[in-house]
C-alpha positions in Angstrom: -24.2 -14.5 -9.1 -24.2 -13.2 -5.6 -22.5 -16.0 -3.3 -25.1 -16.5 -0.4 -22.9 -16.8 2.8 -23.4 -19.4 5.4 -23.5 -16.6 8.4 -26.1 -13.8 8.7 -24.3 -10.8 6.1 -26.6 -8.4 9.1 -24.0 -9.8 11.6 -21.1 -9.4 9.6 -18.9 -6.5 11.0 -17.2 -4.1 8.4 -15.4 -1.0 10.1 -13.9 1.3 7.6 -11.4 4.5 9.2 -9.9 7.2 8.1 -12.2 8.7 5.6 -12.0 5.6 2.8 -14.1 6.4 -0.2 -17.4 5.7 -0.4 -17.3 3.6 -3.1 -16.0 0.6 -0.6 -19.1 0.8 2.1 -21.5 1.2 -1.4 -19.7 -2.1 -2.4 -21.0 -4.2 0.6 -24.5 -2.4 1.3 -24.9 -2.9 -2.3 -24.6 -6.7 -1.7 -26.7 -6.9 1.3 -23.9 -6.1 4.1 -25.7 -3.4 6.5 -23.1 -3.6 9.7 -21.1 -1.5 7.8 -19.4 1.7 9.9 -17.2 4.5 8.2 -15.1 7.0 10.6 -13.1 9.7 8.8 -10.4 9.2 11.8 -7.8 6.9 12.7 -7.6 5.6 16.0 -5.1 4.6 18.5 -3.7 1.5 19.4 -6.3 1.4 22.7 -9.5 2.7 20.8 -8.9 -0.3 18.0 -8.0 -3.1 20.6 -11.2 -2.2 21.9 -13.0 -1.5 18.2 -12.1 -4.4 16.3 -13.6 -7.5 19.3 -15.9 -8.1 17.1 -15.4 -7.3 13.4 -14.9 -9.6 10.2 -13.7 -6.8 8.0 -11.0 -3.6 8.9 -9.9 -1.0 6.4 -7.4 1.2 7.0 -5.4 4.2 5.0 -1.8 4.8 6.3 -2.1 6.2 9.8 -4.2 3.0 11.7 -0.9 1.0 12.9 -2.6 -2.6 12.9 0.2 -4.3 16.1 0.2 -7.8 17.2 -2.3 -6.7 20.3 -4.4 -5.4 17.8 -5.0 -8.2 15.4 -4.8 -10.4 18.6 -7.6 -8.5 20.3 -9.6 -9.3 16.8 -11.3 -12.6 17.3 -13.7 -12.8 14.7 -11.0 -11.0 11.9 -11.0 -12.7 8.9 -9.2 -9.4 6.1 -7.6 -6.2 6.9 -7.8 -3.3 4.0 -5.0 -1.2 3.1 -6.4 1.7 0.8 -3.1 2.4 0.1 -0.1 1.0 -1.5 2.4 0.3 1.8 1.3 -1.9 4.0 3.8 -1.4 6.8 1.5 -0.3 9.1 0.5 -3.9 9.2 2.1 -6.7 11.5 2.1 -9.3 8.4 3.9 -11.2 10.4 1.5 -11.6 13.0 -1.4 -11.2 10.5 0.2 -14.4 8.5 0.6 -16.4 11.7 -3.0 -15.4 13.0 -4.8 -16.6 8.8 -5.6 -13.2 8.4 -5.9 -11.6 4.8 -4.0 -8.1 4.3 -4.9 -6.8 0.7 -3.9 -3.3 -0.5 -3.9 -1.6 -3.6 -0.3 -1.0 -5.4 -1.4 0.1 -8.7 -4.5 2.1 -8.6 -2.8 5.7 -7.2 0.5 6.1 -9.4 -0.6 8.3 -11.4 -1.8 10.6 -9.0 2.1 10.4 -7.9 3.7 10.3 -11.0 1.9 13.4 -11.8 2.7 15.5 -8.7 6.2 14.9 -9.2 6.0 16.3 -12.8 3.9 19.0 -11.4 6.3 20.2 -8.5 9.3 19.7 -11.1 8.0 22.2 -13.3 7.2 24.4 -10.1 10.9 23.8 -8.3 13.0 24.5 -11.6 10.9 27.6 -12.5 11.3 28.8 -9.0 7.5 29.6 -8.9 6.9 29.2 -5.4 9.3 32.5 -4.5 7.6 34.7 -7.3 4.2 33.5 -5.4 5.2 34.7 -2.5 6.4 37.6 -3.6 3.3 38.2 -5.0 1.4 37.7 -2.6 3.5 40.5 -0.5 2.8 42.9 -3.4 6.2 42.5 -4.6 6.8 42.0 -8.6 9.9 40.3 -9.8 10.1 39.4 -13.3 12.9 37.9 -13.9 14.7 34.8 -15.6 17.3 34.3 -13.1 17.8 30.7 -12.2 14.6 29.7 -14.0 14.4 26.7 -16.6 12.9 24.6 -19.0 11.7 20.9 -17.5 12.5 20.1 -21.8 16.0 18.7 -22.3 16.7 18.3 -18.6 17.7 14.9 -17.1 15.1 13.3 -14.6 16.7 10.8 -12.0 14.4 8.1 -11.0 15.2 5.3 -7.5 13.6 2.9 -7.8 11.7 2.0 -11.0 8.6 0.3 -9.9 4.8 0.9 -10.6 5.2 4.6 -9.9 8.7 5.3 -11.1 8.1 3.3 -14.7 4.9 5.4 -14.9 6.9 8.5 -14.4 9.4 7.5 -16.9 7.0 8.0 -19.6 5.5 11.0 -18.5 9.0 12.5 -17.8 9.8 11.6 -21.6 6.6 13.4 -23.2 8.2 16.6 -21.8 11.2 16.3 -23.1 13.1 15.3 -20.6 16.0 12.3 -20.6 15.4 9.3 -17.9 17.9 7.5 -16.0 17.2 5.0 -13.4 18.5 3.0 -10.9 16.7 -0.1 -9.5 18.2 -3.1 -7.2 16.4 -5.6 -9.8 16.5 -5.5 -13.0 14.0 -3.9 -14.7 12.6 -3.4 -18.7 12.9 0.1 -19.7 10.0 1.7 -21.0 10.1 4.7 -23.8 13.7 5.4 -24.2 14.9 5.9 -20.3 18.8 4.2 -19.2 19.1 1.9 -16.5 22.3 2.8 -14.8 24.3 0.2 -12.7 24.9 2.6 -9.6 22.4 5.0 -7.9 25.2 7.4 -7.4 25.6 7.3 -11.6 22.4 8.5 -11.0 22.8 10.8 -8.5 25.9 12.6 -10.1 23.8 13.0 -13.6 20.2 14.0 -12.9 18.6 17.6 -13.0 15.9 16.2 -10.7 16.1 13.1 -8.7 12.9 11.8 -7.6 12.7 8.7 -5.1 10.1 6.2 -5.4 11.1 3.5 -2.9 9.8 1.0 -0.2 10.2 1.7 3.6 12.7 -1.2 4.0 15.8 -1.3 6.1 18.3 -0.6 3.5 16.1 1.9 2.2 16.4 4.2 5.4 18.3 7.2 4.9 18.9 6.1 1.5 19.5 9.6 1.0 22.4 10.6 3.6 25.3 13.6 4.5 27.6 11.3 2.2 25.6 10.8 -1.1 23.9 14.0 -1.1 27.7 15.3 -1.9 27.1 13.1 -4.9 24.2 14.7 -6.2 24.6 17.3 -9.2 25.6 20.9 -7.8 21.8 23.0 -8.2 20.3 19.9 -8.3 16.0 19.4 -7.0 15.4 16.4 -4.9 11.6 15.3 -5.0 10.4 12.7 -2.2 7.4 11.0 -2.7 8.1 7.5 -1.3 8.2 7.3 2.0 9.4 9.7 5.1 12.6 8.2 6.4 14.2 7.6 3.3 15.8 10.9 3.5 17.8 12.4 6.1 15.9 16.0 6.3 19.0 17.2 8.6 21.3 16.4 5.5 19.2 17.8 3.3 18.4 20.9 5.0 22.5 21.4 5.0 22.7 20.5 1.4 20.0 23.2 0.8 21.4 26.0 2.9 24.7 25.6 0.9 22.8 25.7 -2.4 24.5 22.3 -3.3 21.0 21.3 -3.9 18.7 24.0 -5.1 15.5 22.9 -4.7 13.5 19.8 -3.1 9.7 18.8 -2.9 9.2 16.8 0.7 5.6 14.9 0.7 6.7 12.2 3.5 8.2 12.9 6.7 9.9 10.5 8.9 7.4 11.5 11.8 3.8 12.8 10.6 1.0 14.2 12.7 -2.1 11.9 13.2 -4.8 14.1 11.9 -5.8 16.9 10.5 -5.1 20.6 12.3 -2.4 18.8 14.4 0.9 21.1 14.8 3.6 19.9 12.1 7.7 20.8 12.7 10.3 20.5 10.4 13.4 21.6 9.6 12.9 22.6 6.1 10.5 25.1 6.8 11.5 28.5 5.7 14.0 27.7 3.1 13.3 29.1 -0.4 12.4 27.4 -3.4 11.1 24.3 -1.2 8.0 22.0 -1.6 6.2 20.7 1.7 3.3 18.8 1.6 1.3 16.4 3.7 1.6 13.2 2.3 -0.9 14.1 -0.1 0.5 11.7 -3.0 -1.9 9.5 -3.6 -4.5 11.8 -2.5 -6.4 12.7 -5.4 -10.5 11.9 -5.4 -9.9 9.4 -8.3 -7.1 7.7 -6.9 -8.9 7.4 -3.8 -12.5 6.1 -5.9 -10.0 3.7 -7.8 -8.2 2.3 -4.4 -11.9 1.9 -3.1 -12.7 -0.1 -5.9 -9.6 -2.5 -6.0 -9.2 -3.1 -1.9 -13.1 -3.6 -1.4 -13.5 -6.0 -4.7 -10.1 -8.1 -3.1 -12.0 -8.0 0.9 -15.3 -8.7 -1.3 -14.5 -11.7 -3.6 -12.4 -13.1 0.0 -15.5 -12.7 2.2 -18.1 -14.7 -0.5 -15.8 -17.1 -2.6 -12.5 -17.5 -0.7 -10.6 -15.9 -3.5 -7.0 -14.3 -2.1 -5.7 -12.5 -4.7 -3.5 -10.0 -4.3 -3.0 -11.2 -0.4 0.1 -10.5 1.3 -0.5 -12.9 4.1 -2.8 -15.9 3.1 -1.2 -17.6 0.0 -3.2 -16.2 -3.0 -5.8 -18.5 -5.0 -7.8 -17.8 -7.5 -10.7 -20.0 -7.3 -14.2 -21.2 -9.4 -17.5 -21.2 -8.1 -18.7 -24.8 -6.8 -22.6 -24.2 -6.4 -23.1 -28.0 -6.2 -21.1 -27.8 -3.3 -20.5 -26.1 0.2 -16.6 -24.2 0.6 -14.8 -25.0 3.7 -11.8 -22.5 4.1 -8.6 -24.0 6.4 -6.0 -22.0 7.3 -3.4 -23.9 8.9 0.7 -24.2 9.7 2.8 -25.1 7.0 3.7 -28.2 8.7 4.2 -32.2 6.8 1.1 -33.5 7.3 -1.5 -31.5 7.2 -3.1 -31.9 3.7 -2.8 -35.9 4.5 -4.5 -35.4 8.0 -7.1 -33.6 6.1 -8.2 -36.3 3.8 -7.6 -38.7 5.7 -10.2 -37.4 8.0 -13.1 -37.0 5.8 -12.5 -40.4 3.9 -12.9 -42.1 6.9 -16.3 -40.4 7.6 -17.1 -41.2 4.0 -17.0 -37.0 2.8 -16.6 -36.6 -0.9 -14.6 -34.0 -1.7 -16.0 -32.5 -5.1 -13.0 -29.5 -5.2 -9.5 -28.9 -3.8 -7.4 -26.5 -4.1 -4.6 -25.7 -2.0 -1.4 -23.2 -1.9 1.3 -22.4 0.7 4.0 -20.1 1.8 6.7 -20.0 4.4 4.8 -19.8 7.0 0.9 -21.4 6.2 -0.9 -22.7 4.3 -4.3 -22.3 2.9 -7.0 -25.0 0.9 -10.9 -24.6 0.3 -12.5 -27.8 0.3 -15.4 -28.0 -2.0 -17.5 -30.9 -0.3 -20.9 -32.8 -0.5 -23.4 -30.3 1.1 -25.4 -33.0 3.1 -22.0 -33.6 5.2 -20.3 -30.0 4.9 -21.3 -29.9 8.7 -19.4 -32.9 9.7 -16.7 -32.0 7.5 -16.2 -28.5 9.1 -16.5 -30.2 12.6 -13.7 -32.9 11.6 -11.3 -30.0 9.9 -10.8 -27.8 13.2 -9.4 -30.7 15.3 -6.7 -31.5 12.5 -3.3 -30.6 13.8 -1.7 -27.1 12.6 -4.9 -25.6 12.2 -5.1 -22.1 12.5 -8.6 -20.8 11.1 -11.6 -22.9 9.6 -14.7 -21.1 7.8 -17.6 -22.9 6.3 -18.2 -20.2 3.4 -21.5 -21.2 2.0 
């Protein structure tokens, strides 16, 4: 049953950038939400200060940097989007602080990842990209020389999360042997080896492909000391994130043929749109991969990130529900239709949940539902309550102390 919001859906404000699929605004227009824009750009910190006054919803790939002016410019933000699986373009600090939902999607592109790194493997260690060129120049050169098998070769994964567990098994269908290295401990899948060290790793692997967060101890993960450690005519694949890998040290370890190959999808610096000029250092070299962060960008990685992020901003915007939140602590919560839902963000500070019901006892407010959940930093309780005095109730709940953010759902 379609939840029947307590303000106008027509005055709900859903702005959508960068090109997110289709599926999301169909989602919302679909459910009676007609204030919904879609730009195929991203836009500066200035243009969105000025954008997002007055909208409820935001969704955002991976170029929209959401700052602390931004998200305090946004008065009337209740979610932010990420159709994507990083989030770092997010202040979730200030998003936490502020009661606003971030949701992204971390499951529903790995295999579009998983299978471009099989995909440029088979590419790299084949050394089609030089015969293509060659081709292309009218030039024919058929030859063996320095050209191989992906079966029976040893595929190195970093970090063996969603994507890099996915990739396992994949690797392993085409005959290839999979180590791993992870900083927690994780189940292998198939028949893949956890090693202990990344440079075990490292100094074993035909093919090392990186699938890590952008973290501090992640940058330059890959540096002019461990790339020594790497395999001599080794490939390096990174589809993770750009300044994991120091390109300068690469480069080097390319020119000297210590590394042989390498597939480059992320860049430490990226241009903002489409047609802009793009630099780097690997340009030129044979038998090497660059692509524009094109990972995840398959059409139905992109349907299936619509589909996750605009059900999570969906089910958040009718019922409350915060799954899969990175900010607001995550509840999963019932329909009350007997009732009216009062959200309350607040600090997560002693007393709050006492000043609460103290509060509507003493106005005589049955609450008919209750649920509550925190984290470091807030925490979050819908209050199901008697729908004759869900006014007074909501009146009464934004002078309690610590509040951050009250909204009278339905």
């Amino acid at each position: 049953m379609t939840t029947i919001t307590s303000y106008p859906k027509e005055k709900i404000k859903i702005l959508f950038l960068e090109n997110i699929s289709d599926r999301a605004v169909e989602k919302f227009k679909e459910n009676g939400y007609t204030d919904v824009v879609k730009l195929s750009k991203a836009m500066d910190e200035d243009e969105l200060v000025e954008a997002i006054k007055d909208v409820h919803l935001i969704g955002i790939r991976s170029k929209t940097q959401i700052t602390k002016k931004v998200i305090n410019a946004a008065q009337k933000l209740q979610a932010i989007g990420c159709f994507c699986i990083g989030t770092n373009q997010v202040d979730l600090n200030t998003a936490t602080e502020e009661g606003v939902a971030v949701f992204n999607a971390p499951y529903s592109n790995t295999r579009s990842v998983a299978e471009l790194v099989i995909g440029t493997s088979i590419m790299l260690i084949r050394r089609i990209f030089e015969k293509n060129e060659l081709a292309h120049k009218g030039l024919w050169d058929k030859s063996a020389t320095g050209s191989h098998e992906l079966r029976g070769k040893t595929l190195g994964i970093i970090g063996y999360g969603n994507i890099g567990s996915q990739l396992s098994v994949l690797a392993e269908s085409m005959g290839m042997k999979v180590l791993f290295y992870d900083t927690d401990i994780k189940l292998p899948l198939g028949n893949a080896t956890s090693c202990k060290t990344m440079k075990e790793v490292l100094g074993k692997s035909d093919i090392v492909s990186l699938h890590v967060p952008e973290i501090e101890a992640t940058h330059n993960l890959i540096n002019e000391k461990n790339i020594k450690d790497f395999k001599k005519g080794a490939i390096l694949i990174n589809d993770a994130r750009g300044t994991v890998v120091d390109l300068d040290a690469l480069e080097k370890a390319l020119r000297s043929g210590h590394i042989s190959g390498a597939a480059i999808d992320v860049f430490p610096t990226e241009p903002q749109k489409n047609g802009d000029k793009f630099e780097c250092g690997l340009q030129g070299i044979p038998n090497v991969l660059l692509t524009p962060h094109i990972g995840g960008s398959t059409e139905e990685a992109q349907e299936n990130i619509g589909i996750d992020v605009s059900n999570k901003l969906f089910k958040y915007l009718e019922n409350g529900i915060t799954d899969g939140s990175l900010t607001v602590p995550s509840l999963s919560l019932p329909p009350h239709p007997t009732a009216h839902r009062i959200l309350h963000v607040h600090e997560n500070i002693p007393g709050v949940m006492s000043a609460i019901n103290t509060e509507l006892s003493k106005h005589n407010i049955n609450i008919l539902g209750q649920y509550l959940k925190t984290n470091d930093s807030i925490g979050y309780v819908v209050l199901d309550v008697d729908k004759k005095l869900s006014e007074q109730a909501f009146k009464l709940l934004k002078t309690v102390k610590g509040t951050i953010k009250v909204r009278k759902l339905y």
